[in-house]
ZAMARGU-4260 file (C-alpha; in steps of 0.2 Angstrom, whole numbers, plus 5000, padded with zeros to 4 digits):
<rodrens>
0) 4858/4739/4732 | 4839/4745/4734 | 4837/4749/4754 | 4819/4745/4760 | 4821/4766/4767
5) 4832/4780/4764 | 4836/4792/4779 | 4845/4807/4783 | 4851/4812/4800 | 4855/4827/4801
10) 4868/4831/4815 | 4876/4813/4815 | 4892/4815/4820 | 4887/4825/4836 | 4884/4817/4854
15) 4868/4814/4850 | 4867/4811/4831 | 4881/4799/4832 | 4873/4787/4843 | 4856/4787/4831
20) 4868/4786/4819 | 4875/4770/4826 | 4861/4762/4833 | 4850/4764/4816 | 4865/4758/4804
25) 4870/4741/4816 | 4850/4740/4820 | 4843/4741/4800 | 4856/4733/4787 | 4841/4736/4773
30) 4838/4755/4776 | 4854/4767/4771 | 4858/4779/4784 | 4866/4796/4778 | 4873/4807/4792
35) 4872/4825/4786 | 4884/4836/4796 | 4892/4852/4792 | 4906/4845/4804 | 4909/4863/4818
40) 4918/4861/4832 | 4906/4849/4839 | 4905/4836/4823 | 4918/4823/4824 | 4918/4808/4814
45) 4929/4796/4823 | 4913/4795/4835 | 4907/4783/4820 | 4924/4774/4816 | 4916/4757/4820
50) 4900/4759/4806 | 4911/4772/4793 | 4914/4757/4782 | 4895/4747/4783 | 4887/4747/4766
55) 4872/4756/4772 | 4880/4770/4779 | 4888/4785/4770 | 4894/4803/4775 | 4889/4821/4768
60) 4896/4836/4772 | 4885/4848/4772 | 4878/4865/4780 | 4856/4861/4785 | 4855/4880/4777
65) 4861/4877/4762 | 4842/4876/4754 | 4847/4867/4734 | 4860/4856/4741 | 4851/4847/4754
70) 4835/4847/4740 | 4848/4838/4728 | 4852/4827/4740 | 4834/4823/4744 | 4830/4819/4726
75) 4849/4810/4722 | 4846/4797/4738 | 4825/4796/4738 | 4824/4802/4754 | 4810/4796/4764
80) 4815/4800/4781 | 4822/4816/4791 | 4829/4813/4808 | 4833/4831/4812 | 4847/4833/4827
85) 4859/4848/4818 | 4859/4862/4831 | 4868/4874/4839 | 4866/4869/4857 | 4876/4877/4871
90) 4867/4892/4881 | 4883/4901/4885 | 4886/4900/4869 | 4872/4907/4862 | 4872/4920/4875
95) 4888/4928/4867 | 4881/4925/4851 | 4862/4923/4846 | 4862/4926/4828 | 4874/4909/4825
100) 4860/4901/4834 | 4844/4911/4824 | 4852/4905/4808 | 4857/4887/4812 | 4842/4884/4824
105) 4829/4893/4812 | 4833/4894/4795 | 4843/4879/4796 | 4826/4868/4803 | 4817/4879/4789
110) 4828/4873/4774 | 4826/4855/4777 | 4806/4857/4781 | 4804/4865/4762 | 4817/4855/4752
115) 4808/4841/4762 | 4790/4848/4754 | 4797/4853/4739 | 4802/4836/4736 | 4791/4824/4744
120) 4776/4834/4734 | 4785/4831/4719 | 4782/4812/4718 | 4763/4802/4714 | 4764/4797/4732
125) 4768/4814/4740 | 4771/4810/4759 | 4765/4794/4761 | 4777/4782/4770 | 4786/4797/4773
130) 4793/4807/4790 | 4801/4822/4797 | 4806/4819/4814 | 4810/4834/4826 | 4821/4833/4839
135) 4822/4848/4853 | 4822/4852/4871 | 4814/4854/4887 | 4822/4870/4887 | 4807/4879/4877
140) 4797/4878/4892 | 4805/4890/4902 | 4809/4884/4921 | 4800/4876/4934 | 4798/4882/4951
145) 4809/4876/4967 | 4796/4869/4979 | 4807/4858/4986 | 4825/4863/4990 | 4830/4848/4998
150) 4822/4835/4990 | 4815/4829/5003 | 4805/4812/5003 | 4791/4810/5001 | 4778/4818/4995
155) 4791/4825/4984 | 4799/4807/4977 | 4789/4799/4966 | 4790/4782/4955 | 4791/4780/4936
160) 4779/4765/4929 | 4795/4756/4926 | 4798/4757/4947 | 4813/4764/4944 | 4818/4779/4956
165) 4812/4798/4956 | 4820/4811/4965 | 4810/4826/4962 | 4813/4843/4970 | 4796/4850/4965
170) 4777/4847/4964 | 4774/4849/4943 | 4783/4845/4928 | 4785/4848/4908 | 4770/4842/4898
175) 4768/4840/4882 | 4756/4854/4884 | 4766/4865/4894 | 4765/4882/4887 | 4782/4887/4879
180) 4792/4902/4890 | 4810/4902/4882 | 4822/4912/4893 | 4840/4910/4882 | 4844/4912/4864
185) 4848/4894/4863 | 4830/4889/4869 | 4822/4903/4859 | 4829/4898/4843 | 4822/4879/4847
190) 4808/4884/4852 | 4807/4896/4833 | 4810/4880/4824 | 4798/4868/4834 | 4785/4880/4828
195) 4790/4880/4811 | 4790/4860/4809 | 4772/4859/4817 | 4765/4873/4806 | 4773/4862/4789
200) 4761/4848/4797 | 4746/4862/4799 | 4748/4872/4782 | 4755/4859/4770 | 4750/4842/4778
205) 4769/4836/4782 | 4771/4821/4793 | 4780/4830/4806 | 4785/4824/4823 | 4793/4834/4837
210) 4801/4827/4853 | 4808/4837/4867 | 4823/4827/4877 | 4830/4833/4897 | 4849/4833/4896
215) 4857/4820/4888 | 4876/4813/4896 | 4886/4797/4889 | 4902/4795/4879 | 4906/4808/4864
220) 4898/4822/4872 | 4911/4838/4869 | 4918/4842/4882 | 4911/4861/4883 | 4896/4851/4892
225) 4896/4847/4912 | 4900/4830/4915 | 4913/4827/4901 | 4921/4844/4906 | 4921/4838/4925
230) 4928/4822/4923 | 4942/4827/4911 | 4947/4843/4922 | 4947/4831/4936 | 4958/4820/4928
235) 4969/4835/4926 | 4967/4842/4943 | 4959/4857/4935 | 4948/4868/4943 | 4929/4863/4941
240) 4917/4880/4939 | 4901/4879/4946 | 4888/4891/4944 | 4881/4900/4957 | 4879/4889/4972
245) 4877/4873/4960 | 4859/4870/4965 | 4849/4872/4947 | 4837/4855/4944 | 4841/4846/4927
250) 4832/4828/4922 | 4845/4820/4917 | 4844/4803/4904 | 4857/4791/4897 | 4861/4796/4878
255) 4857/4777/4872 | 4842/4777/4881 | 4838/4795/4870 | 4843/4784/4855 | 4832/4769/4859
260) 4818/4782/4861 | 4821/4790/4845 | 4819/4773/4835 | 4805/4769/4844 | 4795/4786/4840
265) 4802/4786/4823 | 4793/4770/4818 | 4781/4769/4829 | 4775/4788/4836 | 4759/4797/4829
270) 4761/4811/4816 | 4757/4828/4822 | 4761/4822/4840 | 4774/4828/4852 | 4784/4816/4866
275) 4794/4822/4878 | 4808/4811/4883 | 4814/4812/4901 | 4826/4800/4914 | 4814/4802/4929
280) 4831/4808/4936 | 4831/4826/4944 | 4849/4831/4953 | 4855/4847/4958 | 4872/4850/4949
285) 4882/4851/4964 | 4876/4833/4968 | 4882/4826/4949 | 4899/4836/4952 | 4901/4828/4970
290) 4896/4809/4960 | 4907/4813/4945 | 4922/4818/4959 | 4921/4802/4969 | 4919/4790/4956
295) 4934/4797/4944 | 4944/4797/4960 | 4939/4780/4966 | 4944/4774/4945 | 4961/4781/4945
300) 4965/4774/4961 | 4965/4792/4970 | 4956/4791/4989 | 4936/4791/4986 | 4932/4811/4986
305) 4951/4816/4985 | 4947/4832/4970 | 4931/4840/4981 | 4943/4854/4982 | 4945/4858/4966
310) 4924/4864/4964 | 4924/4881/4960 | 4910/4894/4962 | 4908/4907/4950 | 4896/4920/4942
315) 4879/4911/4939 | 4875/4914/4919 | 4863/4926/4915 | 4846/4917/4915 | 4849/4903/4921
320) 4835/4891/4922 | 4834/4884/4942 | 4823/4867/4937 | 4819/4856/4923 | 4809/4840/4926
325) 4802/4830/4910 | 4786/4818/4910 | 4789/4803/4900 | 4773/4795/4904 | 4764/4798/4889
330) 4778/4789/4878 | 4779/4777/4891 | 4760/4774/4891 | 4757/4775/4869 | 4776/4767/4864
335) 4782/4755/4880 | 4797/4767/4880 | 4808/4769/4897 | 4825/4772/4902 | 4834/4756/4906
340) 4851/4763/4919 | 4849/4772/4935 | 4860/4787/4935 | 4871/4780/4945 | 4875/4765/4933
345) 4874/4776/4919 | 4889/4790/4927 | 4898/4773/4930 | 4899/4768/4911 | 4903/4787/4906
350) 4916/4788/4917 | 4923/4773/4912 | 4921/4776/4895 | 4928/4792/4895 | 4946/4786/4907
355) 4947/4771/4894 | 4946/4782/4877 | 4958/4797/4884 | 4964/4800/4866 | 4949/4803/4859
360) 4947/4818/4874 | 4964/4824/4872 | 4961/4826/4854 | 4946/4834/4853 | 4952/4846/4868
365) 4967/4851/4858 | 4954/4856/4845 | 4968/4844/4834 | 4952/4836/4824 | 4946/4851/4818
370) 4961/4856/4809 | 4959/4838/4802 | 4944/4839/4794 | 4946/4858/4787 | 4962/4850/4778
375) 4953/4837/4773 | 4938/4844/4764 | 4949/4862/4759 | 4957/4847/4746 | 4944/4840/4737
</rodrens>
């Protein structure tokens, strides 16, 4: 079958990649999607049992640094499109072990943008109707400041385009011009691999995007991350850790709203240009905690607020950001993109999602699908 265009996303059977995955496979039968994914701990395939078997999609196991396989790749499936998601992304994690994140973060970005030149620069059309899309964090920028504790309204609430509530717990916000100030390994090695990707689009003329997301939550997030940690511990009646005093600011935005953003910038954003993706949808952690609490509580039938006592303070993590706020007006304003759920709708769906597909969390807890997957692949 001849697709009208051939994509790799890379990452795809992540939190993340998976829904591109599934939204670009069910959304464009003529286009073949490839998920690329070197399957770690935080890959897992039965997030796309429901498109494994469409004829547009097919799987490929493989590491982003591995330079000649991705370049054969590239050439056997005419790849026209990178959607780039494969990363190493969780701070504590990249805190105990930085050169995991310099290599996958870095190089790995780095092998993709030259097989991606080396290729497309082979053919009589060289990058035209060609794309390598970016996707990073707001985490490069640094932190913004706490001018606002309380959140108190106003001057400090303010109101997307879309009408659609902002609580905001300080005066300024990520641009897509706001200078970039790393302060963990994990946003260091993004911010590495942003710089690589715009300077293929400086030095070689590749159509490059880059977008920087706040924090994403929905179903299939692993369960090393807040809110699918929380809910599952609470459903265990297992302490909930919370760092410091719980009062460090993240924007927080649905994951299918992240996916619809990504199709939308994909076909429609500017080369060379950056978007920033945010929920208008600043909370303090201890504020989602106390949410996520009741509304697990209130969905297993337990009194409305039952497990508070199970929060936990602990040591904060070293360098830790206070507050994170993202300005979504300019893809607002070029693209018509906004989110479509308040928070509270969306923590309503993943709770519910995540109670309803207890399987799937027990295995990925019991670390069962890795073994899987290593038996699996050791075999062929």
């Amino acid at each position: 079958m001849n697709f009208k265009r051939n994509i790799v996303i890379t990452g795809g059977a992540g939190f993340i990649g998976s829904h591109v995955v599934r939204l670009f496979v069910n959304k464009y039968p003529d286009y073949k999607i490839v998920n690329l994914d070197k399957l770690t701990y935080a890959g897992n395939l039965t997030n796309l049992k429901d498109v494994e078997d469409r004829p547009n999609y097919k799987f490929v196991r493989m590491d982003i640094c591995d330079f000649d396989s991705f370049l054969k790749l590239m050439q056997d499936e005419k790849i026209d499109g990178i959607i780039h998601l494969a990363a190493e992304s969780h701070v504590d994690r990249s805190i105990k072990d930085p050169f995991t994140f310099a290599m996958t973060n870095v190089m790995g970005t780095l092998s993709l943008l030259q097989a991606a030149k080396q290729y497309w620069e082979s053919l009589p059309e060289k990058y035209e109707g060609k794309r390598f899309y970016h996707i990073s964090t707001d985490e490069v920028y640094g932190a913004l400041e706490m001018t606002n504790p309380e959140g108190v309204e106003p001057p400090f609430t303010t109101t997307a385009s879309s009408g659609k509530h902002h609580l905001a717990y300080g005066t300024d916000f990520f641009h897509e011009t706001t200078k970039y100030n790393p302060h963990s390994p994990y946003s260091a090695s993004k911010a590495g691999s942003d710089h690589f990707v715009r300077a293929f689009h400086d030095t070689y003329g590749m159509p490059t995007i880059v977008t920087n997301c706040s924090n994403n939550y929905g179903p299939y997030q692993f369960p090393e991350k807040l809110i699918p940690l929380f809910i599952n511990n609470i459903r265990h009646r297992k302490p909930l850790p919370v760092y410091g005093k719980g009062e460090n600011v993240r924007d927080w935005l649905y994951v299918v709203d992240h996916a619809r953003a990504i199709d939308t910038i994909f076909h429609n954003g500017k080369v060379a240009e950056t978007y920033n993706i945010g929920g208008f949808n600043e909370w303090k952690n201890i504020d989602i905690i106390r949410l996520v609490i009741n509304t697990v509580d209130r969905l297993l039938g337990r009194a409305e607020g039952e497990d508070m006592n199970l929060i936990t303070y602990v040591t904060d993590r070293m360098g830790h950001d206070m507050r994170y706020a993202i300005d979504s007006t300019k893809l607002q304003r070029e693209l018509g993109w906004e989110p479509s759920l308040q928070f509270e709708e969306g923590i309503e769906k993943t709770v519910s999602w995540y109670l309803e597909n207890q399987d799937w969390l027990d295995n990925i807890t019991s670390g069962a699908y890795e073994k899987y997957y290593e038996d699996m692949y050791s075999k062929r």
